[in-house]
C-alpha positions as CSV (number, residue, x, y, z in Angstrom):
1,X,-123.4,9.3,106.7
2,X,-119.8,8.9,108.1
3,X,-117.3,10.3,105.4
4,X,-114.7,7.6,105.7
5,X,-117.0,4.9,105.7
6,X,-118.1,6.4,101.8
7,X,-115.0,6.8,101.2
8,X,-113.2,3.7,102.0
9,X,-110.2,2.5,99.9
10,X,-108.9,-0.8,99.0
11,X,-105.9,-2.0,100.8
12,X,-102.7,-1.6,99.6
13,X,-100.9,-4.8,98.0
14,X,-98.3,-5.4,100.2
15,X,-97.3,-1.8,101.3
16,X,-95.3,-3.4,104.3
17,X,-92.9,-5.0,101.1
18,X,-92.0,-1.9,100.1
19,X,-91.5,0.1,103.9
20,X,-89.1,-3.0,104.4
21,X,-87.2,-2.4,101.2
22,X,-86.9,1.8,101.8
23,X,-85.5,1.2,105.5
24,X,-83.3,-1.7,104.9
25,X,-81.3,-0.2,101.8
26,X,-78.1,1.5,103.2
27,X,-78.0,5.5,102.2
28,X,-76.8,6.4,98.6
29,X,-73.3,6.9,98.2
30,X,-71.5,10.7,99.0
31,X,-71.0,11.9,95.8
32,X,-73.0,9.9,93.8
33,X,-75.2,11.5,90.8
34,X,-78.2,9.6,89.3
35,X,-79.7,10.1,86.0
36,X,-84.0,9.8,85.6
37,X,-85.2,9.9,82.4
38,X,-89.2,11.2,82.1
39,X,-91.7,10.5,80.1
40,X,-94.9,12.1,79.6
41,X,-97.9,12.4,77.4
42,X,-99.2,15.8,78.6
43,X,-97.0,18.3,80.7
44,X,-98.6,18.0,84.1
45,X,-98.1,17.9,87.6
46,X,-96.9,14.7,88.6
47,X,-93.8,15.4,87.4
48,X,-93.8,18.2,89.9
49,X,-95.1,16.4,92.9
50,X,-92.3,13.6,92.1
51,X,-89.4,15.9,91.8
52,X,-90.4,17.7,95.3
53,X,-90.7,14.5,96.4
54,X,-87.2,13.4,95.6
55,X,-86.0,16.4,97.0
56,X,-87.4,15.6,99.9
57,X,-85.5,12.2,99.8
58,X,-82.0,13.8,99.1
59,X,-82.1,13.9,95.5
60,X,-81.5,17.6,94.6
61,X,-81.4,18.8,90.3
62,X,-78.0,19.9,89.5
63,X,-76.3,18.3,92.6
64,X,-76.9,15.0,92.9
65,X,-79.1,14.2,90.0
66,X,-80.1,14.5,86.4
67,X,-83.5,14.7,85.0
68,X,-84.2,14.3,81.1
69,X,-87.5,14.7,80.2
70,X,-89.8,14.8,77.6
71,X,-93.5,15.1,76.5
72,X,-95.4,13.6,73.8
73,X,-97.2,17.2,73.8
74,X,-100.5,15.0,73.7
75,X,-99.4,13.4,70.5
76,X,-99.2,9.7,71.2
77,X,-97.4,8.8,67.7
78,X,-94.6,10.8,69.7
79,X,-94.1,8.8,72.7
80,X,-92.0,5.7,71.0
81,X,-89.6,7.9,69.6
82,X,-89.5,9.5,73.1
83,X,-89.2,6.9,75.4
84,X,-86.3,5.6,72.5
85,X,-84.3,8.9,73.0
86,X,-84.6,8.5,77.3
87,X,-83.5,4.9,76.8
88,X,-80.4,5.7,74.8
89,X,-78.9,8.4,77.6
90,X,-78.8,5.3,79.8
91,X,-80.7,7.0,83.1
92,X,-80.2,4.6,86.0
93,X,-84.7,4.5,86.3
94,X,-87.0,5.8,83.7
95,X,-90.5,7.2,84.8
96,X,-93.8,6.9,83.2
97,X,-96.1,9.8,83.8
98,X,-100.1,9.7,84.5
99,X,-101.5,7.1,82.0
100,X,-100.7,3.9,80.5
101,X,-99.7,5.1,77.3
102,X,-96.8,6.2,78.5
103,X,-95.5,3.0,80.7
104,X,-96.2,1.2,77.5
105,X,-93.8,3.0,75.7
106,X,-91.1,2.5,78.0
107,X,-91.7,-1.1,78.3
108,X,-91.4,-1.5,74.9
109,X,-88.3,0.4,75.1
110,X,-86.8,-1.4,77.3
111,X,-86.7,-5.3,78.9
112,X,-83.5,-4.1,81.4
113,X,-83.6,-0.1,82.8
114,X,-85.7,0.1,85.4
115,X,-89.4,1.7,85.0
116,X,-91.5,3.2,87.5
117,X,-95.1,4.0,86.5
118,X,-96.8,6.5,88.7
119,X,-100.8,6.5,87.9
120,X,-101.5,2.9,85.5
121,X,-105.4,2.1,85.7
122,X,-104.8,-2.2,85.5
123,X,-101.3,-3.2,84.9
124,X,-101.8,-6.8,85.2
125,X,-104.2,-6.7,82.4
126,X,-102.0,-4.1,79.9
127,X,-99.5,-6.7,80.4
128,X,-97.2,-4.6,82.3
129,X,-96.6,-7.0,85.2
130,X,-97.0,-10.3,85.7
131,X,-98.6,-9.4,88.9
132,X,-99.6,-6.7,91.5
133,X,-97.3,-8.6,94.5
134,X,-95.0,-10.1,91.9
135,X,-94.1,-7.7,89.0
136,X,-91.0,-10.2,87.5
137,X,-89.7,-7.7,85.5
138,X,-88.2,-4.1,84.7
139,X,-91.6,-2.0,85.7
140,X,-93.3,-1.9,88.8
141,X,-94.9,1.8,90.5
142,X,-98.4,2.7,91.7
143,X,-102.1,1.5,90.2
144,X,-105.1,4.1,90.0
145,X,-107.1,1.0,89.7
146,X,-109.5,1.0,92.9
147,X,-112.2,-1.6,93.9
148,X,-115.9,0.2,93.5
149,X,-114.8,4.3,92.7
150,X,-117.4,4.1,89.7
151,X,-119.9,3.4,92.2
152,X,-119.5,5.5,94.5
153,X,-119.3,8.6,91.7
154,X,-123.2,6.8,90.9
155,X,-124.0,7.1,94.3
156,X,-122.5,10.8,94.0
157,X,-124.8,11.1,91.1
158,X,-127.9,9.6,92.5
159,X,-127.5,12.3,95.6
160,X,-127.2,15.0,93.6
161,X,-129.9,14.3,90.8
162,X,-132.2,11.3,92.1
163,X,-134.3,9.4,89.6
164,X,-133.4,6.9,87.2
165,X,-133.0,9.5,84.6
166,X,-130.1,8.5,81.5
167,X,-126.7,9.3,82.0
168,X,-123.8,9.8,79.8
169,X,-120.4,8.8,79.6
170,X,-117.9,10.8,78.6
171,X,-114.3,9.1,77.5
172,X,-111.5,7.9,75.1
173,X,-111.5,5.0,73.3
174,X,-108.3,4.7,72.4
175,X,-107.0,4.5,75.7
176,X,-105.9,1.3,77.4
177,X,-107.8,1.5,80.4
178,X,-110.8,3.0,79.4
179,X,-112.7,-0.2,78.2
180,X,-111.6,-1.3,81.5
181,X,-113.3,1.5,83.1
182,X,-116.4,1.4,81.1
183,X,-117.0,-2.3,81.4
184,X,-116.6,-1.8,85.6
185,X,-119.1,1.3,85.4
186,X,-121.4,-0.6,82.7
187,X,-121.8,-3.3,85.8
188,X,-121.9,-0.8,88.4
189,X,-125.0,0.8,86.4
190,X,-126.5,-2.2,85.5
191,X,-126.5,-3.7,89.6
192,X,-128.5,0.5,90.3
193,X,-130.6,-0.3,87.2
194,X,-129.2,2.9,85.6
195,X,-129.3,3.8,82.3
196,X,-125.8,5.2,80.6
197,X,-125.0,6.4,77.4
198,X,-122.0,6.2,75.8
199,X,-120.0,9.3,73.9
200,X,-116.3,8.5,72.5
201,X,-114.0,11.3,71.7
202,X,-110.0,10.9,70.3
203,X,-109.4,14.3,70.1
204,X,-109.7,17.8,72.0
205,X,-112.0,19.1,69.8
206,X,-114.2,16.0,69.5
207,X,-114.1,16.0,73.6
208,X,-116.2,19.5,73.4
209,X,-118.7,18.1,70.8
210,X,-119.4,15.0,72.5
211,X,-120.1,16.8,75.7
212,X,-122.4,19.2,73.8
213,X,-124.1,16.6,72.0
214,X,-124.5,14.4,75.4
215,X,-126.5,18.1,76.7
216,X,-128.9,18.1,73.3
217,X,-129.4,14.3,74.2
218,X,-131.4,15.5,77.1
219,X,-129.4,13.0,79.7
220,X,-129.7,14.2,83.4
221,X,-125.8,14.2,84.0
222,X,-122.2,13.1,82.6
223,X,-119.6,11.2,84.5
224,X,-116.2,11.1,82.3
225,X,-113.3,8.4,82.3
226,X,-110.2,10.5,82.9
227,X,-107.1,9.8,80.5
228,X,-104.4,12.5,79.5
229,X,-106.3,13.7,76.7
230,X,-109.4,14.7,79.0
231,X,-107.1,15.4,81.5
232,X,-105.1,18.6,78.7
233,X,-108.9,19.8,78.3
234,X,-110.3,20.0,81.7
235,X,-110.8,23.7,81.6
236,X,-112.5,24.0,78.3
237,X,-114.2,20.9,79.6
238,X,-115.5,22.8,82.6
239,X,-116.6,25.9,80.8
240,X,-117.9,24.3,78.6
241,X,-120.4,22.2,81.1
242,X,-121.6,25.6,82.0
243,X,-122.5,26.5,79.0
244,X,-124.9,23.9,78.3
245,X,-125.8,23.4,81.9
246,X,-124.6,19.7,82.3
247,X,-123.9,18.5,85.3
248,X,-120.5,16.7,85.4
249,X,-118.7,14.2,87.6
250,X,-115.1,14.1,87.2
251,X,-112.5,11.5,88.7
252,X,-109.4,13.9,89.4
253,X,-109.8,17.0,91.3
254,X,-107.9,19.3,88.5
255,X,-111.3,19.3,87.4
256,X,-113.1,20.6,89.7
257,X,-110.0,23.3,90.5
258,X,-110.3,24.4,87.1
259,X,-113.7,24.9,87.5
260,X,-115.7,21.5,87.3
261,X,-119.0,20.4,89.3
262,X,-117.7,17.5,91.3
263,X,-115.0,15.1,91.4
264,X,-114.5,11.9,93.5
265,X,-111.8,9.7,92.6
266,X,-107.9,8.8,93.9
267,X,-105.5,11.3,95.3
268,X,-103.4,11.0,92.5
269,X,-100.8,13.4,94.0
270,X,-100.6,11.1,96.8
271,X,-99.8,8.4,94.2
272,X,-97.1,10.5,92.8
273,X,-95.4,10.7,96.0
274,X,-95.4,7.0,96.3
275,X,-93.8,6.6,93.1
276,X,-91.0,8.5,93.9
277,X,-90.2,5.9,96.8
278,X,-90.0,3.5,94.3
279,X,-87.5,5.4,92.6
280,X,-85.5,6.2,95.9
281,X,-85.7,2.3,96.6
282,X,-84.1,1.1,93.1
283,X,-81.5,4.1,93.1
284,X,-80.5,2.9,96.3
285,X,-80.1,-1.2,94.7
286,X,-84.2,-2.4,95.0
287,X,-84.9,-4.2,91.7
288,X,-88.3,-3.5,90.6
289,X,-89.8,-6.6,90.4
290,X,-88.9,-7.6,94.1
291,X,-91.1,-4.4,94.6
292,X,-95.3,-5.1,94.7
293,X,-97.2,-2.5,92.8
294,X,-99.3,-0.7,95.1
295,X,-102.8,0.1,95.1
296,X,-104.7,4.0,96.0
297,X,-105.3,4.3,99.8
298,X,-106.1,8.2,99.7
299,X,-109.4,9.0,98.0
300,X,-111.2,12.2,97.3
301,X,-114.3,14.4,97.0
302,X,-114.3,17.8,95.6
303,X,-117.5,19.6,95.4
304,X,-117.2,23.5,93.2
305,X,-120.0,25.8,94.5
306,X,-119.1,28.7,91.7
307,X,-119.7,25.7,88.9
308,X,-123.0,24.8,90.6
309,X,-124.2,28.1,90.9
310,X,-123.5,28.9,87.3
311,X,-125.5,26.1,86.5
312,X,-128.3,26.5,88.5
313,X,-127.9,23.1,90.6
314,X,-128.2,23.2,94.0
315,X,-126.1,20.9,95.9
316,X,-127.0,18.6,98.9
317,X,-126.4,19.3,102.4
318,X,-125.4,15.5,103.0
319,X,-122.6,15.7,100.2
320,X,-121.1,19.3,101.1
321,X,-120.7,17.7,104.6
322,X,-119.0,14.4,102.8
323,X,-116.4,16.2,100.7
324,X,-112.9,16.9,101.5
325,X,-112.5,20.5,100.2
326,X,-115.6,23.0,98.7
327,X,-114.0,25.5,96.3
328,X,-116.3,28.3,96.6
C-alpha cells in the first residue's frame, strides 16, 4: 500500500488567502515592540514551536516583543480568570493553546483583540467563527478537524488486531470537541460494522481507571479522543497500557514518544507553526477575519516497538513500512 495515498489529507481552506496576506503586508516597523498574550490549559509545546517560530519571523523575546503567559495548570475553572488578566494588559494578539477550551475563553473575553487559535477540533460548530473561509470576527487560526482520521486509526486497528472483536473508547466528556469526535468515530465504526465501547473520564485519575477497566472488559484494543487532559497524562497513560497489556491507538505522537503503541493523527507541530503566521500577518495590519481558518495538511503515523514488545504484540510488516518514524 502507497503511504501517501493512506495518508492523504484534506485540502487546506483557502491557504493561497493567507500566502497572499503574509507577502503583501509591508515589513513591521524598526523599532517596533508587540505584546502576545498566551493562554493555555496545560503547559506544553506549542507554545514552544510558536515562539521559535516567531523567531524565525523576526520577533525575538526581550527585543522586539513581549510574551505574557499563563496556564490554567489543567484547571479549566482557571482559564476565565486567565484569559481576563491577558485581556486587561492590552497585547496587540492573544493566542489560544491546543484545545478549545482555551479559544473559548478568550472569545468570551474579548469581541475586539485579536485571537489566534492554534489546534480547535470544529470551530464553526463551537461557535468560534462564522465560517472556515469567512471567520467575521476577532478569532481565526488553525482546525485539527480532518475529513476521515478516525477511520483511518480503524483501519490502523483492523491491521494490527483483525477480527470484529469490541473496542473501546477512551475520552473526555466535558470537552467541546469530543462529542464531535465520538459521533464521527461512532459512524466510522458503524459503516466497518465495529463494535465500540465507550469509557468517559473528567479527571487524571479517572483517565487510569477507565483504561483499566476498558482491559478487565476484555475489549481487543482502545483508541482515545485526545484533549489536554489526556494529553497532561500521556505517560501514565502509556505505562499504564503496559501494564494491563492493552493495545492503544493515540491521535498525537507525544504519545507514542512517551512510550505509547501507535499514534496516527495531525502534525500538530506543523499546526503550530501555521499559527504563528497568523500572528505575523495581524501584527503586521491582517484583521483576522479577512484571514480563512486553515485546515491539517501534514499527517502522521508513529509506530513504538519498545511499547509493543512489552506487550507482547507483534506488529505488521505492512504498517512498520507505512509509518513516518519507529521509535525503537
Amino acid at each position: 500500500m502507497n503511504r501517501r495515498r493512506f495518508i492523504t489529507g484534506v485540502g487546506v481552506i483557502a491557504a493561497a488567502a493567507l500566502e497572499r496576506t503574509h507577502t503583501a503586508r509591508a515589513q513591521q516597523p524598526k523599532g517596533r515592540s508587540f505584546r502576545i498574550g498566551y493562554l493555555s490549559f496545560i503547559p506544553g509545546e506549542d507554545s514552544n514551536v510558536i515562539l521559535k517560530q516567531l523567531d524565525e519571523l523576526g520577533y525575538r523575546q526581550g527585543e522586539n516583543l513581549d510574551v505574557a503567559s499563563r496556564s490554567a495548570e489543567g484547571q479549566s475553572e482557571r482559564l476565565s480568570s486567565l484569559a481576563a488578566e491577558l485581556v486587561a494588559a492590552r497585547p496587540d494578539v492573544l493566542v489560544a493553546g491546543f484545545g478549545t477550551l482555551t479559544a473559548n475563553a478568550l472569545k468570551a473575553a474579548t469581541s475586539t483583540i485579536p485571537i489566534v487559535f492554534a489546534s480547535v477540533g470544529d470551530p464553526v460548530g463551537l461557535g468560534l467563527v462564522v465560517s472556515l473561509n469567512r471567520p467575521g470576527g476577532n478569532v481565526t487560526g488553525v482546525t485539527s478537524q480532518a475529513s476521515d482520521v478516525v477511520g483511518k486509526r480503524l483501519q490502523i486497528v483492523h491491521e494490527l488486531l483483525p477480527g470484529k472483536r469490541i473496542l473501546a473508547v477512551l475520552l473526555n466528556p466535558d470537552t467541546p470537541f469530543s462529542g464531535i469526535a465520538l459521533q464521527e468515530l461512532r459512524m466510522a465504526a458503524m459503516a466497518a460494522a465495529q463494535p465500540i465501547q465507550v469509557f468517559e473520564a473528567r479527571t487524571a485519575e479517572q483517565v487510569l481507571a477507565e483504561l483499566e477497566a476498558a482491559a478487565k472488559a476484555g475489549v481487543a484494543g482502545l483508541l482515545t479522543v485526545e484533549d489536554p487532559l489526556l494529553l497532561s497524562a500521556r505517560r501514565d497513560i502509556a505505562e499504564r497500557a503496559i501494564v494491563v497489556r492493552l493495545p492503544v491507538i493515540y491521535g498525537t505522537r507525544g504519545f507514542a514518544e512517551a512510550g505509547g503503541l501507535i499514534s496516527y493523527g495531525v502534525d500538530r507541530r506543523d499546526l503550530y507553526r501555521r499559527a504563528a503566521g497568523y500572528i505575523d500577518a495581524i501584527l503586521k495590519g491582517a484583521k483576522p477575519a479577512d484571514l480563512p481558518v486553515e485546515q491539517p495538511t501534514k499527517f502522521e503515523l508513529v509506530i513504538n516497538l519498545k511499547a509493543a514488545k512489552a506487550i507482547g504484540l507483534e506488529i505488521p510488516d505492512r504498517l512498520l513500512a507505512l509509518a513516518d518514524e519507529v521509535i525503537e
